[in-house]
N, C-alpha and C positions, 0 to 999 in steps of 0.2 A: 748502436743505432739500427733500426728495423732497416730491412732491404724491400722495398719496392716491388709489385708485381709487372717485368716487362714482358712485350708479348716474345721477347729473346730467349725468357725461359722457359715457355713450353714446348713441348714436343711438338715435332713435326706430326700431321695425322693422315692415314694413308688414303685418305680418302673428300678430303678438303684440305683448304687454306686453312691457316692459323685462324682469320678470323672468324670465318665461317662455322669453326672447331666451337669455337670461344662464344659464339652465338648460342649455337644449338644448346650448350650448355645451360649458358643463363638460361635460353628459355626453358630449357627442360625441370630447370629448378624451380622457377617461378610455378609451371604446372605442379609439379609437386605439393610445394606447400599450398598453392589454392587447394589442392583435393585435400589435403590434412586437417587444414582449415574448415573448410565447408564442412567437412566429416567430425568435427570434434566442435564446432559452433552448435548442432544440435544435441540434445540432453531432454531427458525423461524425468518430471519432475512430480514430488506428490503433494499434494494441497490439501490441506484441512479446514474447515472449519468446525470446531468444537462447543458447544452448547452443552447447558444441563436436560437437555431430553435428547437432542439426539446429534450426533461423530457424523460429519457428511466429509468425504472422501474423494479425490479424485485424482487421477493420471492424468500429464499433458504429457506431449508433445512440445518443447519450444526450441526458440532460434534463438542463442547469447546474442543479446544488442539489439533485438527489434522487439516488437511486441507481438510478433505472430506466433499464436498456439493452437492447438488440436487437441481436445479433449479424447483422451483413448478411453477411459471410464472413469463411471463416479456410478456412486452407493453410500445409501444413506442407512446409519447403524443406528436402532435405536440405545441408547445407553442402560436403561432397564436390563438387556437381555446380556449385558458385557460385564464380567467383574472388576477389568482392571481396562484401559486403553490399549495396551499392549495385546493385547485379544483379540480389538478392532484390525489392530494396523497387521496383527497376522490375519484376520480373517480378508484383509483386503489385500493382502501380496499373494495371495494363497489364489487369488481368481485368474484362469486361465488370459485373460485379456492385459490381465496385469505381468504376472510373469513370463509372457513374451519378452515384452520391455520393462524391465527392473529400472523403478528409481534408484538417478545417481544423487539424490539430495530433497529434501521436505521442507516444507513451511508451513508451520501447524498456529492456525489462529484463535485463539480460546476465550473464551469469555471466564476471565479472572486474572488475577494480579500473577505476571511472569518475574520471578527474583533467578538468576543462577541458571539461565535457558531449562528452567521448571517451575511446574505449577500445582497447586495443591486448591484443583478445585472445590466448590464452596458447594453446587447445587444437585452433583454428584459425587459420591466416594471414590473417585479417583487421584493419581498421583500421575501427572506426564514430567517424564523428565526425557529430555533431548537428547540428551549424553547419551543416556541409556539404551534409547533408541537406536543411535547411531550407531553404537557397539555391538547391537545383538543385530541389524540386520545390513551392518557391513554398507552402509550408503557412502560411495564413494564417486567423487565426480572423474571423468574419463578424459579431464582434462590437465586434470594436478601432474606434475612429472613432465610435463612435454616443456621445451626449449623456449625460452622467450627473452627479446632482450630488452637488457636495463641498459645505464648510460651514465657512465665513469669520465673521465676526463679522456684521458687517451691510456688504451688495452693493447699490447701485443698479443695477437694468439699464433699459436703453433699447429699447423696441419703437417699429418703426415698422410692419407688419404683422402679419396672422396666422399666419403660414407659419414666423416662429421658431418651433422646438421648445424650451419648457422646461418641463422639472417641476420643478416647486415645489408648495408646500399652498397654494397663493392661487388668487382666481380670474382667468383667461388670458384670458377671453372677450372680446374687444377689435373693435372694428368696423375694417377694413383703411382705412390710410392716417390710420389717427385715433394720431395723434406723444404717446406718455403714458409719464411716466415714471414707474418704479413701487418703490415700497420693499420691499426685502423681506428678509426675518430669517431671519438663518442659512441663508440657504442661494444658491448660484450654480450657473449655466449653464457648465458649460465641456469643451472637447473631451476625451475621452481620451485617453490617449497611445496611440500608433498608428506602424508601420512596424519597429521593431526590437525589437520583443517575440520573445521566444522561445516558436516553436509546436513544440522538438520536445526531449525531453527525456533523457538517459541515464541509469538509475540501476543499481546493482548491484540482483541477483536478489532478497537478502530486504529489501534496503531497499522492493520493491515489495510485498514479503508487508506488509509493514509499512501500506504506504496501504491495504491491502484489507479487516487488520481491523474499521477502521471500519465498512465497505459492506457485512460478513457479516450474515447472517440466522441467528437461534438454531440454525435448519436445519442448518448450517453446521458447528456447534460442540459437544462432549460435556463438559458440567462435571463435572470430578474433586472441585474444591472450590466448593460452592454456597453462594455470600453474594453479597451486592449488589455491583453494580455501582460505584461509584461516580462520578457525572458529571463530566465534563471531569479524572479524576485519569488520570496518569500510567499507559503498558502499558510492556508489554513482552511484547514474541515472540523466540519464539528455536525452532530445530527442526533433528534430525538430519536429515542427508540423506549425502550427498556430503561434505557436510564440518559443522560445526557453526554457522548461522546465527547472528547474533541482535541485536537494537534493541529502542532504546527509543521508545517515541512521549508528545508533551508537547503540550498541549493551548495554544495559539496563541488568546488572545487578539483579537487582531489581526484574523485570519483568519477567527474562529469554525471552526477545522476543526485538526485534530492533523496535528504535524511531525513524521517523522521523524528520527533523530538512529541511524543505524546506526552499529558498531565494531567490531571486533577483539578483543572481551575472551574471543571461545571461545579464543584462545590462551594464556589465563594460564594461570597453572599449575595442574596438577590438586591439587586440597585432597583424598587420599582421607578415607574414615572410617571405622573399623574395619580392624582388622588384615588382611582379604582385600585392601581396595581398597588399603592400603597395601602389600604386595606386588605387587598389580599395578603399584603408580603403581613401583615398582623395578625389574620385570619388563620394561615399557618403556622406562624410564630405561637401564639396561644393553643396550637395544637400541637406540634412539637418540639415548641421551646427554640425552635430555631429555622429559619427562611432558607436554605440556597439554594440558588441559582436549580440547580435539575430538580427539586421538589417542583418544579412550578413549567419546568420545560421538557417534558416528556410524556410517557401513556400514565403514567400515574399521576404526572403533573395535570395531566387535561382533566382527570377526575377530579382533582383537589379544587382545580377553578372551575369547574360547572359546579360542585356543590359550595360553591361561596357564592358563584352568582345566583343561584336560587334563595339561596340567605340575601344577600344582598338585593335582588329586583320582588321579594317577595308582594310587596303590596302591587305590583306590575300584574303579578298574576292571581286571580281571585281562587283556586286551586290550590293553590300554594298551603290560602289562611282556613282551609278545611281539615287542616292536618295530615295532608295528603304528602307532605315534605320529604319523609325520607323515600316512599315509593317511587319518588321521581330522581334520587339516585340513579345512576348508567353507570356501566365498564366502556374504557376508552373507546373501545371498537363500536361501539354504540351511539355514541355523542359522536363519530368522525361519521358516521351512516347515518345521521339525520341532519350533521349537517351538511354534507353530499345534497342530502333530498332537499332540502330545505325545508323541514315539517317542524322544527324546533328552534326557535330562535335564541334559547338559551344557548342551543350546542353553535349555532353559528356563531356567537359572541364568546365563545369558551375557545372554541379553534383560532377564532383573530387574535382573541388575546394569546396564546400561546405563541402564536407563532408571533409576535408583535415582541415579545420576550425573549424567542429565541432571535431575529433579527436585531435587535439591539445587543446581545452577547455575541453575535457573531460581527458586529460591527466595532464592538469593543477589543473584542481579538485582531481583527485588522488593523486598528488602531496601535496596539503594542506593538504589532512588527512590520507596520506599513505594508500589507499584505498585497503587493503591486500583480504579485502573482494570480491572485483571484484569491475567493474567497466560497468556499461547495460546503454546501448542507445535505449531509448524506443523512442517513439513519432508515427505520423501518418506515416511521409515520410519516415523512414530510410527502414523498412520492404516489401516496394511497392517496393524500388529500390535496392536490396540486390544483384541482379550481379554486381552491379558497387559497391558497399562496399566489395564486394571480389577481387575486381579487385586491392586495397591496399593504396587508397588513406585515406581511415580512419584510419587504423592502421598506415603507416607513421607519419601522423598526430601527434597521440599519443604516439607512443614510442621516437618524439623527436630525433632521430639519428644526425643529423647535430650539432655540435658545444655547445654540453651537454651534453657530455659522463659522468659525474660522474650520470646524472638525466634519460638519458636511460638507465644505469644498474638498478634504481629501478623500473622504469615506465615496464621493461620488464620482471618484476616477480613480475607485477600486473593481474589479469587477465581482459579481453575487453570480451565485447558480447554484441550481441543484438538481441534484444526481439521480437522476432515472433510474439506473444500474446499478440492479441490487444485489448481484454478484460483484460488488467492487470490492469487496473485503478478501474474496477467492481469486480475484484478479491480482489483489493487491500480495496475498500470498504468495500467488504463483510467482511475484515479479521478485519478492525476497530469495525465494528458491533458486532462479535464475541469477543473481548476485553471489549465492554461495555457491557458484559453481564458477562463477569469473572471478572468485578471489575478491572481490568490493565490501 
């Protein structure tokens, strides 16, 4: 049977009372580990964003458990002038502002498919692999090794000095060499696991939009549809850019922090609705044998639908039937900048429509997981063109009104927004980085 700590068995102290002895203690422990604490909470972390034209890099500064960071540096590599990745990430440890402070752990965002934390990307000849990484530059977090405690039913531990470190909620204050064994509930001393933790992480591009959500500031973000929030419920992002993102994130338990769970479903098939969009989803089907969903919701999707609607309003315009047709062809950036100005009414019914397609897939993703949590439209294009997403074709989109009235009561006490913040994929990194360093 354990013996009990009384104050009969510590020493006399020549200089206080027992309790006063027993005080100073606690408190002097408690300072302790605050300073241990405070000092092993912050960590240096390194950030990627990876592209086929160019490696952007960067150093933080952050605090495990908040979202405050400090950008120490970033440099942008073009990938032309780099044979392999590994070439980048030495020429960016190799910068005096950087190796002050050496990263204890990376989160590299890439644009391409990650199997095996490695990527064999598509738009460059390179090969990133994590492992690899980790091995040849030794990232190691400064946290792995240190005491912390888990919670067994009931642990005996044995001190023979003062110099073990444990926390527990009891009191430690023991006089050195004095042999006492101590009971204690619920809780034990034991090492962390330490040495083959992974400090470096690959994830695809919006899988890291995805961890960033969390770490955005209202600042951040412009609500289309204003309702609550709802705590720890399920999001979902999704955003045109380059091609059609989009994830779900699911609130962990475990963790205390939201998982991402990215997919593939901008591929399915396009659903249109109303007689236009369905000529369109046939206009591309005859041209590629097949509609999905991001043919038709992204920068190449905008192209595909202004030159259908030039087929399509041709007798609208008498230019048109001069054979002037394909000269009036635009690249995306083109058709968002006239419809900005409003000089083209083509490109301004090419941009409703897009974005009236992405609003109804991002209202259809709500739908599968009752997305309570919200619902953000990140990507390149939606924030370049945010007068004409005011203008109300996204939100229609999504809240469904026409002939689903049981699914626009739920779709309209979900909330919509979208994202300013077009660093949220480097946010979203830095915030994975910071996870590999708390063990999550």
């Amino acid at each position: 049977m354990a013996v009990p700590i009384l104050s009969s068995h510590l020493p006399q102290h020549p200089c206080s009372t027992r309790k006063a002895y027993l005080k100073r203690g606690v408190v002097s422990r408690r300072i302790a580990v605050a300073r241990a604490e405070n000092k092993a909470s912050e960590a240096v972390v390194l950030v990627g964003d990876i592209g086929g034209t160019n490696a952007r890099l960067s150093a933080w500064r952050t605090v495990l458990g908040s979202t405050a960071a400090t950008q120490l540096f970033a440099k942008v590599y073009p990938t032309s002038e780099y044979s392999t990745f590994d070439a980048v990430v030495d020429a960016f440890l190799s910068e005096p502002s950087v190796g002050q402070s050496p990263p204890q752990a990376a989160a590299l965002a890439i644009a391409g498919a990650v199997n095996d934390n490695r990527c064999n990307m598509t738009n460059v000849n390179w090969i990133v692999d994590g492992d690899q990484l980790q091995a040849k530059h030794g990232f190691r977090s400064p946290i792995r090794g240190s005491p912390f405690v888990s919670a067994p039913p009931r642990t005996t531990i044995e001190l023979s000095d003062l110099s073990q470190r444990i926390h527990a909620g009891i009191i430690l204050c023991v006089a050195p060499k004095l042999h006492v064994r101590i009971s204690v509930c619920n809780c034990v001393v034991q090492e962390a696991p330490g040495g083959d933790e992974e400090e470096v992480a690959l994830l695809n591009d919006f899988e890291a939009v995805g961890y960033g959500i969390p770490a955005l500031e209202p600042k951040d973000m412009v609500a289309l549809n204003e309702t609550p929030v709802a705590p720890w419920g399920p999001k979902v992002v999704m955003g045109p850019g380059t091609g059609l993102g989009a994830a779900q994130l699911m609130w962990d338990s475990g963790i205390q922090a939201y998982k991402v769970w990215p997919g593939e479903g901008s591929h399915a098939t396009f659903a249109p609705r109303g007689w236009k969009q369905e000529a369109l989803s046939r206009y591309v089907t005859n041209m590629h044998g097949h509609c999905e969903i991001e043919q038709v919701a992204c920068g190449r999707g905008l192209e595909l639908i202004y030159e259908f609607l030039l087929t399509d309003e041709a007798a609208n315009r008498p230019e048109l039937l001069a054979g002037t047709k394909l000269k009036n062809k635009k690249k995306a950036a083109e058709i968002s900048a006239a419809a900005l100005e409003g000089s083209d009414p083509i490109a301004v019914e090419a941009v409703d429509m897009m974005f009236a397609i992405v609003g109804a897939e991002a209202g259809a993703m709500a739908l599968r997981c009752l997305a309570k949590g919200g619902v953000y439209i990140a990507g390149g294009i939606t924030p370049k063109l945010l007068p004409r997403v005011k203008a109300g074709a996204l939100l229609e989109g999504f809240l469904m009104r026409k002939g689903r009235a049981p699914f626009h009561k739920i779709l309209i006490e979900i909330p919509l927004f979208v994202i300013t913040n077009e660093q949220v994929g480097q946010i979203g990194a830095r915030e994975v980085a910071k996870r590999l360093l708390a063990g999550k």
